[in-house]
MARRO-456549 format. One record per residue: x negated, z, y of N, C-alpha, C, O in turn; residue in three letters. Coordinates in steps of 0.2 Angstrom, whole numbers, plus 5000, padded with zeros to 4 digits. Atoms other than C-alpha are relative to their C-alpha. Example, Ala and Ser with C-alpha at 12.3 -4.5 7.8 and 13.67 -1.06 7.14 Angstrom:
<nodes>
499650004994493850394978499650005006499150035005ALA;500449994994493250364995500450035005500150045011SER;
</nodes>
This chain:
<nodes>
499549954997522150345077499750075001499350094996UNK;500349925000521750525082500450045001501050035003UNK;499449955001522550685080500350025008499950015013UNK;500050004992523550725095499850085002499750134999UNK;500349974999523050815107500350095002500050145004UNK;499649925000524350975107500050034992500550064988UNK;500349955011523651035087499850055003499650075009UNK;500249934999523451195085499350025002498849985000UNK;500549974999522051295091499750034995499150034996UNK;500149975006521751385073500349954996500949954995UNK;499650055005521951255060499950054993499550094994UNK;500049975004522251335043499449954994499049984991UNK;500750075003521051175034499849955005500249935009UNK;500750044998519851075040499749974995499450014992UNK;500250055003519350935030499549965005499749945010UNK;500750064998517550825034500149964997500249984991UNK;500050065002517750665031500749954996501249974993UNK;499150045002519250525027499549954994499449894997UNK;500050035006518550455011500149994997499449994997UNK;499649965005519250454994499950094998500450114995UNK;500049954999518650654994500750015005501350035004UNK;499649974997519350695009500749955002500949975007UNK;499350034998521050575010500450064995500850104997UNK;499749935006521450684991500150045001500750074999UNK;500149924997521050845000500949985004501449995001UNK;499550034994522450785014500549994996501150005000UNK;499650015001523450735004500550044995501150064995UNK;499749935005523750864991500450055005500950085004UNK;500349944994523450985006500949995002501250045001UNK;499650024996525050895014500650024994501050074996UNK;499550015007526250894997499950105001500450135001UNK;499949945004525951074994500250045008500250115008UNK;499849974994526451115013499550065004499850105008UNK;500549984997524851185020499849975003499549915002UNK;500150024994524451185038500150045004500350105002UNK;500150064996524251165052499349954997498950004996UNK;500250035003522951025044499649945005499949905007UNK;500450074999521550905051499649984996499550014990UNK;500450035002520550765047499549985004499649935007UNK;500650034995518950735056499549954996499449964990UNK;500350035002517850595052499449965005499649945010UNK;500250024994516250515061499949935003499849915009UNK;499750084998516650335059500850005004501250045005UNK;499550014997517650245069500749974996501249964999UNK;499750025007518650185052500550044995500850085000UNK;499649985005519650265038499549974995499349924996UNK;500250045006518650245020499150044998498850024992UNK;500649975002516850345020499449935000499249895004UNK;500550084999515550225013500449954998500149904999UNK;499750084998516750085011500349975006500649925007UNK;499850024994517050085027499449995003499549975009UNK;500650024997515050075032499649964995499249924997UNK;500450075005514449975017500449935000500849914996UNK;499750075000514849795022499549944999499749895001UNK;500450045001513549705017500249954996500649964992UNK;499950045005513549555008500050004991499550004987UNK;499749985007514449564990500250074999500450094993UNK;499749925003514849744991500649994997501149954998UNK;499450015006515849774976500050084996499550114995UNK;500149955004516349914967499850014990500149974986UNK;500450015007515349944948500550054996500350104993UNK;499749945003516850044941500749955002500949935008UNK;499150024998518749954938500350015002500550075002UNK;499749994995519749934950500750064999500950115003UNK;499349965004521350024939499550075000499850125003UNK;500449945001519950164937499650035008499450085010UNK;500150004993519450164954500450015004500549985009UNK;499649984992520650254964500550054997500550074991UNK;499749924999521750404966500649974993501149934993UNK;499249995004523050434950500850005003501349985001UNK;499649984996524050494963500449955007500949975010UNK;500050054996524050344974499949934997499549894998UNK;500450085003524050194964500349945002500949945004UNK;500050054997524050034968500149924993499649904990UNK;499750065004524749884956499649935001499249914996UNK;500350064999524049714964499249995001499149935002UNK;500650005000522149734963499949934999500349904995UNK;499950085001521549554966499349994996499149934995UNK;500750005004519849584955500050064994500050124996UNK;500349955006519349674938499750065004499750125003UNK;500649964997517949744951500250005009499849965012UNK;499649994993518949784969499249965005498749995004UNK;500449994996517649704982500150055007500650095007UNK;499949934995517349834999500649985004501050025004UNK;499450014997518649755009500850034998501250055002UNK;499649995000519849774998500250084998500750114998UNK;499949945001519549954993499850055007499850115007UNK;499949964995519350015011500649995003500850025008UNK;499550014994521049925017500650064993500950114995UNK;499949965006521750014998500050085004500650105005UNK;500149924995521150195008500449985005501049995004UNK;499450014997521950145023500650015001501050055004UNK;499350005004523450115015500450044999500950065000UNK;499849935003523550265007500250065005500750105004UNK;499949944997523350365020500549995005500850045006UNK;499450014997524550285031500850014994501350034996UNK;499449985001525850285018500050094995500350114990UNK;499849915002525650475014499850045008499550095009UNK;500149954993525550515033499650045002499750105004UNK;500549954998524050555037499749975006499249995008UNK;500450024994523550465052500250045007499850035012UNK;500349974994524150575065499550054998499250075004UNK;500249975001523150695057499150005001498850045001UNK;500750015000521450615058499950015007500350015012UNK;500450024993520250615072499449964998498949994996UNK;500650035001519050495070499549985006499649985012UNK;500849984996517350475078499950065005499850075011UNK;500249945000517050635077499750044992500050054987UNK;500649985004515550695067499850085002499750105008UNK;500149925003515350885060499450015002499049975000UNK;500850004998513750955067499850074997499250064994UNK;500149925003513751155061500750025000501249985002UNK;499349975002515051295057499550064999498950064996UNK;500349945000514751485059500650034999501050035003UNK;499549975003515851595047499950085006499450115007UNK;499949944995516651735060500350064994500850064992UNK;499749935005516751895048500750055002501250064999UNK;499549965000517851995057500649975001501150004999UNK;499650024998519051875063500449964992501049944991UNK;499850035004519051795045500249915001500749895000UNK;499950084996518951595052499149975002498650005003UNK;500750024999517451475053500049955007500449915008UNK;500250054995516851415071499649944999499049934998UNK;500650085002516451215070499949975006500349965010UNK;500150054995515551115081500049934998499849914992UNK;499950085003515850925082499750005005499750045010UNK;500450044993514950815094500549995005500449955009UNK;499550034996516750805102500450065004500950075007UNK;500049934998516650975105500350064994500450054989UNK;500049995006517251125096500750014996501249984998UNK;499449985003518651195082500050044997499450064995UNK;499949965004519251335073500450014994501050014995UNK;499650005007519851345055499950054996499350074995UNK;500149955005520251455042499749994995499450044991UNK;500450025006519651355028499649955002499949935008UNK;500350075001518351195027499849994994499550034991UNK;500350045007518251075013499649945005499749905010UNK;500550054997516850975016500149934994499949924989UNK;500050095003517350775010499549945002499749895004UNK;500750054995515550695017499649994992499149964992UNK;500550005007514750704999499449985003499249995009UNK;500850014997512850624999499849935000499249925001UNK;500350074999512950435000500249975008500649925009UNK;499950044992513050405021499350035002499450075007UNK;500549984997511250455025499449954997499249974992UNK;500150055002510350295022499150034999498750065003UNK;500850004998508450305016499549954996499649914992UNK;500650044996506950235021499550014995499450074993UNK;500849995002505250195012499450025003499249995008UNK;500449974995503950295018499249954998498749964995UNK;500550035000502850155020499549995006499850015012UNK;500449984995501350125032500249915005500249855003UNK;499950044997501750025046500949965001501149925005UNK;499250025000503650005044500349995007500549935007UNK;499950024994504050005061499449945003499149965008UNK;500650044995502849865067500249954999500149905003UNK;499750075001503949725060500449995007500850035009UNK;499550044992504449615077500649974997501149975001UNK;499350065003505949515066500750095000500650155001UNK;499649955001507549615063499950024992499849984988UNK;500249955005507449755048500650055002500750095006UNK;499749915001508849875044500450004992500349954989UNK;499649985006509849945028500549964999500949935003UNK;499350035003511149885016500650045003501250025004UNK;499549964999512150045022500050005007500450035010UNK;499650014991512149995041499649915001499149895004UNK;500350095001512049795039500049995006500450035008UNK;500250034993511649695058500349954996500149924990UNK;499650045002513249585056499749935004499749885001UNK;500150054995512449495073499449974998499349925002UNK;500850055002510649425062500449984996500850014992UNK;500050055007511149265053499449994997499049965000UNK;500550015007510049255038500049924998499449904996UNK;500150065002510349085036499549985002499349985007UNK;500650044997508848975034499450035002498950015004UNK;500649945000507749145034499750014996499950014990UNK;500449965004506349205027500150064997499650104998UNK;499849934999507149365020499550044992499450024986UNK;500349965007506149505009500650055002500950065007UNK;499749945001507249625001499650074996499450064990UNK;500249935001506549814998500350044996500650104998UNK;500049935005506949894982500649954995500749904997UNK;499850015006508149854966500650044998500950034993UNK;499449955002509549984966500549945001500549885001UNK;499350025000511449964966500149955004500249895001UNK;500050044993511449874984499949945000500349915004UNK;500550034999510049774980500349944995500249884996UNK;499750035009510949714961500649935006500649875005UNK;499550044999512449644973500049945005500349895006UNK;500050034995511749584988499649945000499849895001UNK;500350055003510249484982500249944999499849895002UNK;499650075001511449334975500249995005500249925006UNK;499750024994512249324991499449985005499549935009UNK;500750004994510649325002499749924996499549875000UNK;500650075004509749184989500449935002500149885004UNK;499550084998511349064994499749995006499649935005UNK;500050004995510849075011499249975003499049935007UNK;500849964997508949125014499649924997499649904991UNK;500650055001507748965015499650034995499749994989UNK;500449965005506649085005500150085000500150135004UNK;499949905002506949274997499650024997499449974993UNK;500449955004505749384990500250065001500350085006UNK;500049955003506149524981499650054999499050034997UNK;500749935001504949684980500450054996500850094998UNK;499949945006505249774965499550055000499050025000UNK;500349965002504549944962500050014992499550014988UNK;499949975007505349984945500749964997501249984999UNK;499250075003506749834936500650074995500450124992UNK;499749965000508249924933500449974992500449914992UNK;499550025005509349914915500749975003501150025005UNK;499550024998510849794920500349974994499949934991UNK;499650065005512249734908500549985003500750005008UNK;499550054999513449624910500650005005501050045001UNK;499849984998514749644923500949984997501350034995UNK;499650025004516149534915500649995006501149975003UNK;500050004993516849524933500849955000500749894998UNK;499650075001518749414933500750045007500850095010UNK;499450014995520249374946500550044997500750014992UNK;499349985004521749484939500649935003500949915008UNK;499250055001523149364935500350035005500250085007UNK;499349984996524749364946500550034996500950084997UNK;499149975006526049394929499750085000500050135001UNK;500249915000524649554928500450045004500750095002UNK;500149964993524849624944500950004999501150054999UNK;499349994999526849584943500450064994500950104995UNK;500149945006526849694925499950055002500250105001UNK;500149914997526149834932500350035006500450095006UNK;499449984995527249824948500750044996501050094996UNK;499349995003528749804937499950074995500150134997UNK;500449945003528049934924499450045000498950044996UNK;500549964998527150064931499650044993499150064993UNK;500149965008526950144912499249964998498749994996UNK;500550035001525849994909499350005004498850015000UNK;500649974996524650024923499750064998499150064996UNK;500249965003524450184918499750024993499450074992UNK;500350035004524150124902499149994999498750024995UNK;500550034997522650024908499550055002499050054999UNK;500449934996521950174918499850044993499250044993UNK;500349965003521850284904499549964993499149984990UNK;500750035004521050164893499449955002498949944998UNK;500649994995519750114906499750055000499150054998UNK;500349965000519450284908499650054993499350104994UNK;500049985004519250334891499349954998498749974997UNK;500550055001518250174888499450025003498950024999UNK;500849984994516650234903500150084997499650104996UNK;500149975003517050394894499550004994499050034993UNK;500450025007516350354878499149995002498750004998UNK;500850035001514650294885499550075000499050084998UNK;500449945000514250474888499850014994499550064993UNK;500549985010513650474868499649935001499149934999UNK;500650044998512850314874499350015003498949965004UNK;500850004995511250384882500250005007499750005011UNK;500050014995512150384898499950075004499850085010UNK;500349944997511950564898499450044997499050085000UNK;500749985004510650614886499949954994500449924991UNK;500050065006509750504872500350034994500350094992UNK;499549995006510750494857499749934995499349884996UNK;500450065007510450384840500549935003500549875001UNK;499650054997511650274852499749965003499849905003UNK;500350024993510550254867499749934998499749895002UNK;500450085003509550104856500449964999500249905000UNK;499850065000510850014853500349965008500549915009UNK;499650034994511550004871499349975004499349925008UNK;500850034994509649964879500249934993500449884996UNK;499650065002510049824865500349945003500149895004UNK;499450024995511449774874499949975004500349925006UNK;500150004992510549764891499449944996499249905000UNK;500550035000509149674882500049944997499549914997UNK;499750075002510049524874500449985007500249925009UNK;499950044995510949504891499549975006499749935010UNK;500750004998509249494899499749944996499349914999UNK;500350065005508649364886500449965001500149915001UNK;499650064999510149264888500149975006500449925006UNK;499750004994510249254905499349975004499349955010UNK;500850004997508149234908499549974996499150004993UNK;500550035005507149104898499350005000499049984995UNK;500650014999505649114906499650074999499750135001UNK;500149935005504649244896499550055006499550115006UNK;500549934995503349314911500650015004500650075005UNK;499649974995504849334923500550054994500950094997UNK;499649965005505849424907499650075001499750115004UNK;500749945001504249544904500150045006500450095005UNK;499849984993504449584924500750035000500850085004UNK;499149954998506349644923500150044995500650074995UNK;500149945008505949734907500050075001499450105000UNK;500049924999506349924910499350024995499249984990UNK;500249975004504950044903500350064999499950104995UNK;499849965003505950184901500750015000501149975002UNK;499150005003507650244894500649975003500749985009UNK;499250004996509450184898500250045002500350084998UNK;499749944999510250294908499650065004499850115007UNK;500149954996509050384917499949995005500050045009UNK;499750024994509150284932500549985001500749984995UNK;499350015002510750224935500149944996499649904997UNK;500150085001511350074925500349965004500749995008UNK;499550054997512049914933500349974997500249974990UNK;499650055002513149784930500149955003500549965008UNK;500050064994513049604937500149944995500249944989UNK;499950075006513249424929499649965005499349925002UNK;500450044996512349344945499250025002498849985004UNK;500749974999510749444946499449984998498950005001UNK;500750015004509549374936500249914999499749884998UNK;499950064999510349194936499450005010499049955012UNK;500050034993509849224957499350014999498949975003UNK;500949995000508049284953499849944998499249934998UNK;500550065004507649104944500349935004500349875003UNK;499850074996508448994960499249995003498850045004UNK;500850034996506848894968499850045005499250055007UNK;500449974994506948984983500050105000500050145005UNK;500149934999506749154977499350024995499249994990UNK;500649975000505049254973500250064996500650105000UNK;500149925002504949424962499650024999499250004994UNK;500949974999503349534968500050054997500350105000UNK;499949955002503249654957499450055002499350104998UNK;500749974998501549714966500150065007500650055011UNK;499749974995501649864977499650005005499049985006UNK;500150014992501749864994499550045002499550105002UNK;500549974995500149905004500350035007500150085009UNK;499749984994501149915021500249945004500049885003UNK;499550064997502249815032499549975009499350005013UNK;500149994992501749735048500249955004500849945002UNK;499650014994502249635063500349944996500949934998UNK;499950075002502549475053500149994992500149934989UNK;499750015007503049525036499750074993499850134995UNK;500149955005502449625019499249984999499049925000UNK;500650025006500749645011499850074994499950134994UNK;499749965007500649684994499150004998498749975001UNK;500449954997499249814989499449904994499049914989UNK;500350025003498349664981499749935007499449875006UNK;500150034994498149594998500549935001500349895005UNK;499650064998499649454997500350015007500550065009UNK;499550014994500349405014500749975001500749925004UNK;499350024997502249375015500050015004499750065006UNK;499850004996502849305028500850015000501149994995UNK;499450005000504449345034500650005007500450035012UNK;499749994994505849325046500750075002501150095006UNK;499449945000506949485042499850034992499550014987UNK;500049925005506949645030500550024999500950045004UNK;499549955002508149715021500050054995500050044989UNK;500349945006507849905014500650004996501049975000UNK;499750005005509149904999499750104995499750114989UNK;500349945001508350084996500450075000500250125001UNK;499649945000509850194994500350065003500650065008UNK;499749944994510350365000499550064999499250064994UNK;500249945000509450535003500650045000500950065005UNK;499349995005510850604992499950095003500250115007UNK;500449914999509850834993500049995005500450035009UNK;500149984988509350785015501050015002501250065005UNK;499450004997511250745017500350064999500550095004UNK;499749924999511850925012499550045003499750095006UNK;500349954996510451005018499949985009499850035012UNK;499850004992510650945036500650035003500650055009UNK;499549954999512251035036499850075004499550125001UNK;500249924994511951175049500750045000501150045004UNK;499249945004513351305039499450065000498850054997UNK;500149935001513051495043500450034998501050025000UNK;499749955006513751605030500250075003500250095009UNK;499749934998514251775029499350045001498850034997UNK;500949974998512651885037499649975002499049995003UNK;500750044996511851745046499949964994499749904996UNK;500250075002511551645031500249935000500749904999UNK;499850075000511151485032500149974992500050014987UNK;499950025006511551355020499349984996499249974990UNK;500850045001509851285019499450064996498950054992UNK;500649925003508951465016500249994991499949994986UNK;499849995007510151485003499749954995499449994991UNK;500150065002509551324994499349974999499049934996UNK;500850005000507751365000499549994991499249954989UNK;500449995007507151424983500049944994499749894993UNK;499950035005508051374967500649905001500949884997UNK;499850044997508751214976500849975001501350024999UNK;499449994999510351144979500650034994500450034988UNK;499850005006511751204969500850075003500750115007UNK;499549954997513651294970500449984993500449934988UNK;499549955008514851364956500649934999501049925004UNK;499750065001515651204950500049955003500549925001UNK;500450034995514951104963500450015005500549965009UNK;499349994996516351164973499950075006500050065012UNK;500149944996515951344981499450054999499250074994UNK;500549945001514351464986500250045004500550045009UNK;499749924998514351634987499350015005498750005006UNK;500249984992514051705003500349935006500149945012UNK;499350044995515251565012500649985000500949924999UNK;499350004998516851605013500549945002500349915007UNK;499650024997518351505014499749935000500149895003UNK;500350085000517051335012500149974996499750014992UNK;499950055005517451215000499649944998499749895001UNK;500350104999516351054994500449954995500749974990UNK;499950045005516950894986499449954999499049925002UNK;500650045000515750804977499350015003498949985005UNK;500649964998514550934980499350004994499249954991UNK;500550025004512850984969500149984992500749974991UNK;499750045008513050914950500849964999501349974995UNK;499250025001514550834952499849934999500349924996UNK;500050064998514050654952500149984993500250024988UNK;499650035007514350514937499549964999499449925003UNK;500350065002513350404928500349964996500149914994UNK;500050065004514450334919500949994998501349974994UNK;499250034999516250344924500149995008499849985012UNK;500150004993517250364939500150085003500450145002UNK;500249944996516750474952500950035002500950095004UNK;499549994996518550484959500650044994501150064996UNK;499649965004519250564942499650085002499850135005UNK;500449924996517850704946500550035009500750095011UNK;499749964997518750714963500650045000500850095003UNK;499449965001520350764957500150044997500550074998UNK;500149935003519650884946499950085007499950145007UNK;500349944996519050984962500650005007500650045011UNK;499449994995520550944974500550054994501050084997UNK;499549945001521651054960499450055001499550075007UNK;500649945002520051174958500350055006500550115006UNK;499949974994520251204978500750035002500850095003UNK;499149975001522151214979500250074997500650114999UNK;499849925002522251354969499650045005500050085007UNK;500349954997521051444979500350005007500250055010UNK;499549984995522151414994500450034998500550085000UNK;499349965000523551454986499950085000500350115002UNK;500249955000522551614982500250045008500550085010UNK;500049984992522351625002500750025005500850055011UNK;499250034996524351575005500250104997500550135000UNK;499949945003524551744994499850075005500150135004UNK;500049934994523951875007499350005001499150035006UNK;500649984998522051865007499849975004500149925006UNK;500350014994520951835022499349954998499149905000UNK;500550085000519451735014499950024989499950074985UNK;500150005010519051694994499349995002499149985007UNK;500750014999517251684990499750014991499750064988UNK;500449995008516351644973499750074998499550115003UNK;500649945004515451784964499549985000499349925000UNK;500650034999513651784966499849984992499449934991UNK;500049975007513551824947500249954996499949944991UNK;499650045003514751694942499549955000499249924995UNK;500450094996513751544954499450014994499449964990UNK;500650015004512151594942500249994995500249924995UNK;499850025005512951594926500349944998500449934993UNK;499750045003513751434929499349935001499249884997UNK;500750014999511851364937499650004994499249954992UNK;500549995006510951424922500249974995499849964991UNK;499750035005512151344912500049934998499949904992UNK;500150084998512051174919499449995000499349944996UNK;500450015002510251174920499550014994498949994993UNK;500250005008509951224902500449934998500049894996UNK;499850085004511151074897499649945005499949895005UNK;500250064995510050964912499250004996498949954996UNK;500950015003508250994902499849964996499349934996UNK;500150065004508550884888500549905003500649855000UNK;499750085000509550754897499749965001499149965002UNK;500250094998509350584900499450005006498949975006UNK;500150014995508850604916499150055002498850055007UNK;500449974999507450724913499449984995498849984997UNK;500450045007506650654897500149924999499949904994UNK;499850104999507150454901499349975001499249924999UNK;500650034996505250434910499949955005499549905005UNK;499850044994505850364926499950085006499950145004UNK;499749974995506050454942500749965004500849905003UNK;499550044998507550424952500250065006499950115006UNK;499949984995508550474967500650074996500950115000UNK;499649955004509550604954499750055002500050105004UNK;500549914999507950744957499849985007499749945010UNK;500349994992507350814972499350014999499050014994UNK;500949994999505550854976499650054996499050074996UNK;500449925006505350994964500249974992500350004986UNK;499650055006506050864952500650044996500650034990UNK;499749985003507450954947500849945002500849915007UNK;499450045000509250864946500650045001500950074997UNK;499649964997510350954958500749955000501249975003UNK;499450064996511550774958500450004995501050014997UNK;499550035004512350744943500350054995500050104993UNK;499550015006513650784930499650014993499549954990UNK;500350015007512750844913500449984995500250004989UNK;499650005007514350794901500449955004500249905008UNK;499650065002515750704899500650035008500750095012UNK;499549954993517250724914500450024997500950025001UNK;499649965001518250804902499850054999500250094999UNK;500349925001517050944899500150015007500350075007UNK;500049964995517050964918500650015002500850055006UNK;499349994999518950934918500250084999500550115003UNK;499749955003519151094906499750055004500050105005UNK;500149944997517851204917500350015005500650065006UNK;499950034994518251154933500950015003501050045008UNK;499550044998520251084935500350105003500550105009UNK;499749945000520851274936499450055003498950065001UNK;500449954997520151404948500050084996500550114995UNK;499849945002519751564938499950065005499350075007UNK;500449954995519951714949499750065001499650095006UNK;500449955002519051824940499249985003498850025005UNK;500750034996517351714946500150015008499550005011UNK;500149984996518051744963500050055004499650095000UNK;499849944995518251894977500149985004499949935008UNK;499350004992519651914988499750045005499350095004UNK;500049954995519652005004500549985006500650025010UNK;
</nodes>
């Protein structure tokens, strides 16, 4: 559905994107009587990446009670572990029953935005032409930009090849030769699903990932009728979930701790239990810490690597070509389909944003140097009036990402409401933004993630870790929840 077409000409927000970020945006935005108000987004759907990740098993690796809006909750969940179906019709849902669908305009994709100084208002262009608003919260965060291995010959493969994040509904796999490209989150889920199917799967591992147990079950009907009936209970549930993925943060999930050894335990009795065959054990054997690439959670994964008709290469790939994989030791797989499983270009997705600031800067310039990075991962100085959710260090290893966004839908709100108070644009401190920068990359030097002995999609090309959350989400609760506006400047 799309917004209609007699909206205002000056919108007071602007919101990118309809997915758990920007529905929250919308929906606070809406309770708190701020407007006139759009939603743009460039699917043709409701839901972000659950509304583009459909590939076979997609599921979510965070409990369903913990996985969704406080504010919007939802009683019947038909799984401990929501699969994408039901957490894109969940969004949906939502947003139709808090009124947000005339509001949206969908297929329509944010292209640039150039802050107008004297007028105090940002000109945006979309592919559907353009808009004016006084504020933009950007709700696109960094997993819709699918990437690719920069391997030699990738395009030469004749069969069909593309991503877990833009799945070809129209190739049946059945009865295929299928190699899958890489080991991540994607790879953890879809694999099992593929192995049922696929005459023959091969595998290509780079680097075997730490997975424990996912413990995965049907929720009861009496459950679901209890937390209908007593909402008290649900939120019960909620906060001892959240408390629970809490805790892991002394686990090694953000830095090694005298803990981290017993949880890589954890992973390494489920791995031994689950895998008898000692050289295929050897082969899925992490060499470095828990926690510095993501962990997973599966209970079919390592059952699907030991069906007959699947293969684990753990040799690296020389280059692709018309007729399959060859691995640098000269094997020739054959194959009738590819599938990259190779996650997202998390740092490209903000830095393609074509945002002009105040004096011509771009966002990219800004970000040239000392690399991505904004004052609670929420606001940089020198662009007025822009907003991000689930911007640089905001992300989570080890709870849910979706408590992070409601820490930064109140953050923002205040800083409208600063705006609803007489000022013409807010804007971080330059002064502020380093000291909170300096702050975070001092607690990022001994994490996990820099001392674990992995690479991963966490750092950028100067290896620094622009993506995640160095604590617990109640440390960034306490900085974060409350705009102070002494770190900002009004005008």
């Amino acid at each position: 559905m799309n917004a209609q077409d007699a909206a205002p000409t000056i919108l007071e927000v602007l919101i990118v994107g309809a997915g758990f970020s920007g529905l929250a945006m919308a929906i606070r935005c809406k309770q708190a009587g701020i407007g006139p108000l759009r939603v743009i987004e460039k699917a043709e759907g409701i839901g972000g990446t659950w509304h583009e990740n459909t590939y076979p098993g997609a599921a979510c690796d965070v409990p369903s009670h913990l996985y969704s809006l406080s504010f919007a909750p939802k009683a019947d969940w038909t799984r401990m572990y929501a699969p994408q179906p039901e957490i894109r019709a969940y969004l949906r849902e939502t947003a139709e029953r808090n009124g947000l669908m005339p509001l949206l305009q969908l297929k329509t994709a944010f292209t640039g935005a150039t802050w107008d100084e004297a007028r105090a208002l940002w000109h945006v262009e979309t592919d559907r032409g353009p808009l004016t608003a006084r504020v933009i919260v950007s709700g696109m965060g960094g997993l819709h930009h699918p990437a690719y291995p920069n391997l030699p010959g990738r395009d030469s493969f004749v069969g069909p090849a593309f991503h877990t994040a833009a799945w070809d509904h129209s190739v049946d796999l059945a009865g295929k030769r299928v190699g899958v490209i890489g080991t991540g989150a994607s790879a953890i889920q879809v694999v099992p699903e593929l192995a049922k199917v696929a005459a023959h799967l091969t595998l290509f591992q780079r680097t075997p990932p730490w997975i424990m147990p996912k413990h995965d079950h049907a929720i009861p009907e009496a459950a679901k009728a209890r937390y209908r009936r007593l909402p008290l209970l649900r939120r019960i549930e909620r906060a001892r979930l959240f408390w629970l993925h809490e805790l892991r943060a002394l686990f090694g999930f953000t830095k090694v701790s005298k803990l981290t050894k017993q949880a890589e335990g954890l992973a390494r009795h489920h791995l031994a239990k689950a895998v008898k065959d000692r050289d295929l054990r050897a082969k899925l054997t992490p060499d470095y810490r828990l926690g510095c690439k993501r962990v997973l959670i599966s209970d079919d994964y390592y059952p699907a690597l030991q069906r007959p008709n699947v293969t684990l290469e753990t040799g690296d790939i020389a280059r692709i070509t018309e007729t399959g994989v060859t691995t640098a030791n000269g094997t020739a797989h054959a194959l009738d389909a590819i599938v990259y499983a190779t996650g997202f270009d998390v740092t490209g997705s903000f830095a393609r944003m074509d945002l002009v600031g105040r004096d011509g800067l771009r966002l990219a310039d800004a970000w040239a140097g000392a690399g991505m990075g904004a004052y609670q991962g929420i606001t940089v100085a020198g662009f007025p009036n822009y907003f991000m959710l689930l911007g640089p260090n905001t992300g989570l290893g080890h709870n849910s990402i979706v408590s992070m966004i409601e820490v930064q839908v109140r953050h923002v709100l205040d800083c409208l409401e600063a705006l609803r108070g007489g000022a013409r644009a807010i804007e971080v401190r330059p002064e502020a933004q380093a000291r909170f920068l300096e702050r975070i990359q001092t607690r990022l030097a001994d994490s996990i993630w820099q001392t674990g002995g992995c690479r991963s999609w966490y750092l950028d090309a100067q290896g620094r870790n622009t993506t995640l959350w160095p604590d617990s989400v109640m440390a960034y609760r306490r900085s974060a929840r409350r705009a102070r506006m002494t770190d900002y400047r009004l005008g």
